[in-house]
C-alpha positions in Angstrom: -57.2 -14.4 32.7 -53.9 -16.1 33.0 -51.7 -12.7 31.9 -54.0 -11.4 34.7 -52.8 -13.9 37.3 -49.1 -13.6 36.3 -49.2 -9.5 36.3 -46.7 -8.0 37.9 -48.9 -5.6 39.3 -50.2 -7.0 43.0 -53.4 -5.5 42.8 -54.3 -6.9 39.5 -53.2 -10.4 40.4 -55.3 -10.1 43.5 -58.1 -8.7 41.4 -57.8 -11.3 39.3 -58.1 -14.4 41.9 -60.9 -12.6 43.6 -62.9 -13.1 40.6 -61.4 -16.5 39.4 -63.9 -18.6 40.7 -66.7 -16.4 38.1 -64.4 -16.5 35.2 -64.0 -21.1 35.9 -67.9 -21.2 36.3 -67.7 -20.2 32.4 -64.7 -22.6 31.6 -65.7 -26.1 30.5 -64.6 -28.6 33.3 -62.0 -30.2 31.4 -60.1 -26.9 31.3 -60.1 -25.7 34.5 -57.6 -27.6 35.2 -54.7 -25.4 33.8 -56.0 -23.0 36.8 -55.5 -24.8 39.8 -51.6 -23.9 39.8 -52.6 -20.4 40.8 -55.0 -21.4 43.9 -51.8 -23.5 45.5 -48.9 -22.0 47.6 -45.9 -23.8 47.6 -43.2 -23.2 50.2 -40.7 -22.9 47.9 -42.0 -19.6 46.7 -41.0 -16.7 48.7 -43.1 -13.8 49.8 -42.4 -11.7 47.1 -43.9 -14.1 44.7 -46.8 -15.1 46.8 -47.4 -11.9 49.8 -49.7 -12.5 52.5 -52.1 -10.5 50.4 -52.9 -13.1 48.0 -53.1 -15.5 50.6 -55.4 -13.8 52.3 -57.9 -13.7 49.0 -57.2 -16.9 48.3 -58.4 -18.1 52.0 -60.9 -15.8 51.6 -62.5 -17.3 48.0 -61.3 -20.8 48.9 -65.2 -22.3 49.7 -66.0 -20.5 45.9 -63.7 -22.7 44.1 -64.4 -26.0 46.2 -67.4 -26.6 43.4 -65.7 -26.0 40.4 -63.3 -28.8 41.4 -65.5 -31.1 42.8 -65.1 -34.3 40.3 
């Protein structure tokens, strides 16, 4: 799943993050962890590395991933 988050391709990076919060469901708690890097935006990235695209699916699948990380 991670080679798919840091493709190249925008379409399989979005892909991938659509379907993120099925893929953590099977993850054991303690490792889901390593994953929340790729549901953040940081303003240091530019829009290149993070296009409006994959913030749009990421505001789209936010409420999906709220209880994974609910601890």
């Amino acid at each position: 799943m991670e080679r798919f988050l840091k493709d190249q391709v925008n379409e399989i990076r979005s892909g991938a993050l659509k379907n993120l919060h099925i893929f953590l469901a099977e993850v054991k708690p303690e490792n889901r962890l390593a994953f929340i890097k790729y549901l953040e935006y940081k303003d240091g990235q530019t829009e290149g590395q993070y296009e409006w695209r994959m913030k749009l699916v990421l505001a789209q699948n936010l409420g999906k991933f709220a209880t994974l990380f609910d601890s």
